[in-house]
N, C-alpha and C positions, 0 to 999 in steps of 0.2 A: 504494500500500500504506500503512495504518493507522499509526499509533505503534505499537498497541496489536499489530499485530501483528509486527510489526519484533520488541518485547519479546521476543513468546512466541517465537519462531523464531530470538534469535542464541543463538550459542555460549556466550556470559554466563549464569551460574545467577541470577535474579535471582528475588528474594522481596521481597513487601512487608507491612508488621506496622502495625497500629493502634496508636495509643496505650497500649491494655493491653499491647503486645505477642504480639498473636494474629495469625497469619498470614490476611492480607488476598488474597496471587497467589504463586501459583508458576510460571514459566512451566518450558518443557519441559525445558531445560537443568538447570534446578533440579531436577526431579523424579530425573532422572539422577545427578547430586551428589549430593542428597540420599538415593537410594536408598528415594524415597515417592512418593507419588502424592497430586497437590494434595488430592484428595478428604480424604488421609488427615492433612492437615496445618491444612487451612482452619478458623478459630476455635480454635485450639490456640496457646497462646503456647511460642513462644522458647525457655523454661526446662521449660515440660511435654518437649517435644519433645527437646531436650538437655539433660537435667540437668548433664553434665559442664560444661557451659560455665559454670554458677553460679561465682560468687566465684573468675573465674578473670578475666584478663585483658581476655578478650572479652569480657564482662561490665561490667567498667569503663570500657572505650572506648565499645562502646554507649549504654552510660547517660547518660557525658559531652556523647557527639554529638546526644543526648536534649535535655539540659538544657539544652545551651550552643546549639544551633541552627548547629553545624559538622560538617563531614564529616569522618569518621574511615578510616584504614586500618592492618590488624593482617591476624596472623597467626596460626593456631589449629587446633591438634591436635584430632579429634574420635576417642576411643577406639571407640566405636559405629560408624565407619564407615572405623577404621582409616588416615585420610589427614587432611594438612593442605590447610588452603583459606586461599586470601586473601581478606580479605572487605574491599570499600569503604561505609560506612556512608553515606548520605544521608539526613540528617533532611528532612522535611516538614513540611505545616500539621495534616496530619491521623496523620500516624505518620511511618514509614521505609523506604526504598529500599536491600535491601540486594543491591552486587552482588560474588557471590563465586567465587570458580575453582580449582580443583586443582593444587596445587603439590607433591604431593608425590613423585614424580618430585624434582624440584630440590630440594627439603628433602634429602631421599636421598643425591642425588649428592656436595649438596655436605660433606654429613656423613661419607658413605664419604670424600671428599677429607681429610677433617680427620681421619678415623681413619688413611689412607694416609699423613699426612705425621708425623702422632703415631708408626706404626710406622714412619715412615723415621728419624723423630729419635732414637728408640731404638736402631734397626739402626744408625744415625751414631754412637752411642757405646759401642756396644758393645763387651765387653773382649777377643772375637775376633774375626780380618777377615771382613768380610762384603762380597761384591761383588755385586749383581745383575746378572747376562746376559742379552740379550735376543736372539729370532731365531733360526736355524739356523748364523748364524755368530758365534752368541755374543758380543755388543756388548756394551762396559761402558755400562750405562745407570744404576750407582748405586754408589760405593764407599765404604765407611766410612772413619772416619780410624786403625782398626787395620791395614785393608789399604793406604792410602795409604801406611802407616808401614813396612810390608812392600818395599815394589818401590821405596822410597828419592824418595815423594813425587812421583813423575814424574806426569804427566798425561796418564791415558787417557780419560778418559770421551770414548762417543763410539767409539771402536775396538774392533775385534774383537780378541779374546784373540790371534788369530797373530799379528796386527801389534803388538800392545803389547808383547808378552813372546814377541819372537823366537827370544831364549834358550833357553827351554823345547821347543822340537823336538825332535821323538826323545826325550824321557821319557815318553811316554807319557799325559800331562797333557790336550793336547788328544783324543784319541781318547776318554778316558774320558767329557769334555763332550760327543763326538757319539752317543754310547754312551746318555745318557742323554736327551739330547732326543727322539732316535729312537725310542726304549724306552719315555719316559714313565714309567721305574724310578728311583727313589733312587739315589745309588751313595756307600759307606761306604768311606774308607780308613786304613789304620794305619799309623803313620811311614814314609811316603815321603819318600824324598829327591827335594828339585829343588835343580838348579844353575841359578842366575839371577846378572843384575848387579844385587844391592840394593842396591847406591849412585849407580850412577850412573856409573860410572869404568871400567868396563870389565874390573874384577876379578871374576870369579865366586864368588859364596855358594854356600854346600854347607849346606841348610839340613832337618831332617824335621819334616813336619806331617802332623796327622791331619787329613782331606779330610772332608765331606760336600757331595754335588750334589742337591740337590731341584729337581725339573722344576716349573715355575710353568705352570699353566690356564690361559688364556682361556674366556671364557664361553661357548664351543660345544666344553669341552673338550679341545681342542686345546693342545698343548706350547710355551707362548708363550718361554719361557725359561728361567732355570735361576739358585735362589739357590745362591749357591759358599760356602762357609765352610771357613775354617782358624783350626787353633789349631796353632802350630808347640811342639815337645817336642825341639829341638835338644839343649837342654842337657842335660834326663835319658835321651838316648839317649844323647851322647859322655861321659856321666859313667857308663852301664851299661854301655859299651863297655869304657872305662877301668879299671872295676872288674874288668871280666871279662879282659883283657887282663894286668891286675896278679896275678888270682887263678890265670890260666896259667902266667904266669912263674914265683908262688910255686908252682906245683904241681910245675913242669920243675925246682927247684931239689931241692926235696923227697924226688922221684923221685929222686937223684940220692944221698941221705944214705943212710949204712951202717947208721944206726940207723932204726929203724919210727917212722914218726909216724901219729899220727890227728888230724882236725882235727874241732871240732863247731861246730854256730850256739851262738849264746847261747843257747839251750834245751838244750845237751847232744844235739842229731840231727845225728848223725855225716854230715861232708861231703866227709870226703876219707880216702884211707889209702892211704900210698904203698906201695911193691914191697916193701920190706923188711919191713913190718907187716904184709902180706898171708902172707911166706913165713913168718913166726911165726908168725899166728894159722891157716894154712890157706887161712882166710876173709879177703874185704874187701865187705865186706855196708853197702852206707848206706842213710840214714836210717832209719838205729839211735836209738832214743831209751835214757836212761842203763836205764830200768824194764828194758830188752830187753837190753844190753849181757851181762851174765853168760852166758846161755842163748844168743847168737847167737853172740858169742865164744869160748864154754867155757872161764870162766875160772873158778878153782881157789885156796885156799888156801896155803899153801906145805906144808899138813901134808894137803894133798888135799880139804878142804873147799867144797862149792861156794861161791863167794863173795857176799856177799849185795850187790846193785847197787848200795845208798847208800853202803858202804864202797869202793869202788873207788878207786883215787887220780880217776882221769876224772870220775867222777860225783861226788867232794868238792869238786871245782876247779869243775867246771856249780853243782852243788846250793848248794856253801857257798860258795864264792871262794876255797877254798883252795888255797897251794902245798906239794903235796906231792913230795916228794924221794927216792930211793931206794928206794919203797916194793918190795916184793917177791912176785912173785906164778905160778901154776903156769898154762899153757896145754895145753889137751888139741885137739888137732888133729882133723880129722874121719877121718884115716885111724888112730885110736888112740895116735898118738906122743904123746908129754909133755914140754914144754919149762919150764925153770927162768927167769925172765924178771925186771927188775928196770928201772923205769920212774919218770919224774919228769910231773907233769901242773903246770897253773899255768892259771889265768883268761885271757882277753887284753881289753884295752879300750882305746878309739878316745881322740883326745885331749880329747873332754868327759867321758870317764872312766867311760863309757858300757862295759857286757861287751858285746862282741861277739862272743866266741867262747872257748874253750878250745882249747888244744892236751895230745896226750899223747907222750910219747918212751918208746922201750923199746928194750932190748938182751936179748939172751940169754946166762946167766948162764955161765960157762966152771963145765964139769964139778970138783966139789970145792972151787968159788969159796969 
């Protein structure tokens, strides 16, 4: 068998260019890569044919390996044909032997690779835990240094979620990861509590986080794994605990006064009214705003006047900040009784001196007072 025919028949795209740069051979491989047919290339230069290639790269190694009488190798993006080729340049006496191949495949991969580790470097510092699982029995195969910081730096990668965090049985933690590989669903959660040893010591943390599991693809579709993310909200749950905890007690205390209180938010939208302000007014209707107060209350003048809402002692303490003292006022009940009533209101504010609320006190007025 020939040279010449060895050329046209290996797997190498190889084209040869005269001196003008007009294509002189294409053998077969080439016509393939290039997506032409020698016919349609023969006496046609380089630059006709690719204009993209002009004042690019390729362009200048060429030329080099032109002038200088050395072989060149590059690399080159063709837009027109949508792929990179490697091209070995061989100058000649009479032109160039150019032999070139499809690489892009490996161009590809290895740039996905470099976007993979760009998004792992991200996920590695990210300001919540991020762990990637892999498999059906959820292997740590990537954890950030939020979640590291979580399970008190211990060293899973490599381990399935049971065995790293034995702790966690029986809350229900792993079943929701098999839930969702199976499923191929997302799965959202709202401050769940886990008890784990985040130190290390054998003390258990009592800890709540908001969960997301996103099921990760493989290329045939399939549920390769599962990114895990927490952002733990500890603090503003036992601080909402706390509050609500302190606002029971004050309410059990309250309930317990001979005198009616009402309690409002800093807007004046009534939040609380104990037993004894219920049996004055009839009513204990909340979130009353001051506008409504008069009309849902039925309150009165002391000369029988309906009371107009900005003057209320309640709604001068909301509205202005003011403390009012003894003010005096008439209650009409929903079964038509009429009580003589006589109450002190006052702002209340948190120690930045911030209003957070108002409170109202009232008695009922002894007959002939």
């Amino acid at each position: 068998m020939d040279l010449e025919t060895v050329l046209e028949y290996t797997t190498d795209a190889i084209t040869a260019l005269d001196r003008e740069w007009k294509y002189t051979h294409i053998n077969h491989s080439a016509e393939l890569l290039l997506r032409r047919k020698e016919a349609d290339l023969l006496g046609r230069s380089i630059w006709e044919v690719f204009p993209e290639v002009v004042n690019t790269t390729a362009e200048a190694q060429l030329r080099y390996a032109s002038e200088n009488g050395v072989s060149v190798k590059f690399e080159q993006f063709l837009p027109s044909l949508y792929g990179w080729h490697e091209v070995r340049a061989v100058p000649r006496e009479n032109g160039m032997i150019l032999f070139s191949r499809d690489i892009s495949d490996r161009v590809r991969a290895l740039r996905d690779e470099a976007v993979r580790a760009e998004i792992r470097n991200i996920l590695k510092h990210a300001p919540i835990a991020i762990a990637i699982l892999r498999g059906r029995e959820h292997r740590f195969e990537m954890l950030n240094v939020m979640f590291h910081k979580l399970i008190g730096r211990r060293n899973v990668e490599g381990l399935t979620v049971r065995n790293a965090l034995r702790e966690l049985e029986g809350q229900g933690f792993f079943e929701l990861l098999d839930q969702v590989y199976l499923s191929g669903k997302p799965y959202e959660g709202k401050e769940m509590l886990a008890r784990y040893d985040r130190t290390g010591t054998g003390v258990m943390y009592e800890g709540w986080f908001n969960i997301n599991y996103q099921p990760l693809f493989d290329t045939n579709g399939q549920v390769s794994g599962i990114l895990s993310l927490y952002v733990e909200v500890t603090e503003p749950v036992l601080e909402r605990r706390r509050i609500a905890r302190i606002a029971a007690e004050r309410d059990a205390i309250l309930q317990q006064l001979l005198e009616g209180v009402i309690v409002t938010d800093a807007k004046g939208c009534i939040t609380f009214v104990n037993e004894a302000a219920s049996q004055l007014h009839g009513v204990a209707t909340l979130n009353v705003t001051p506008e409504e107060y008069t009309e849902t209350y039925h309150l009165y003048t002391e000369d029988g006047k309906l009371y107009p809402f900005s003057e209320l002692p309640l709604s001068r303490a909301v509205l202005r900040d003011e403390i009012v003292t003894e003010a005096r006022w008439r209650i009409r009940r929903p079964d038509g009784t009429e009580v003589l009533v006589v109450g002190n209101a006052r702002p209340i504010y948190d120690e930045q001196g911030i209003k957070i609320a108002a409170v109202l006190t009232i008695r009922e007025l002894e007959s002939g007072y």
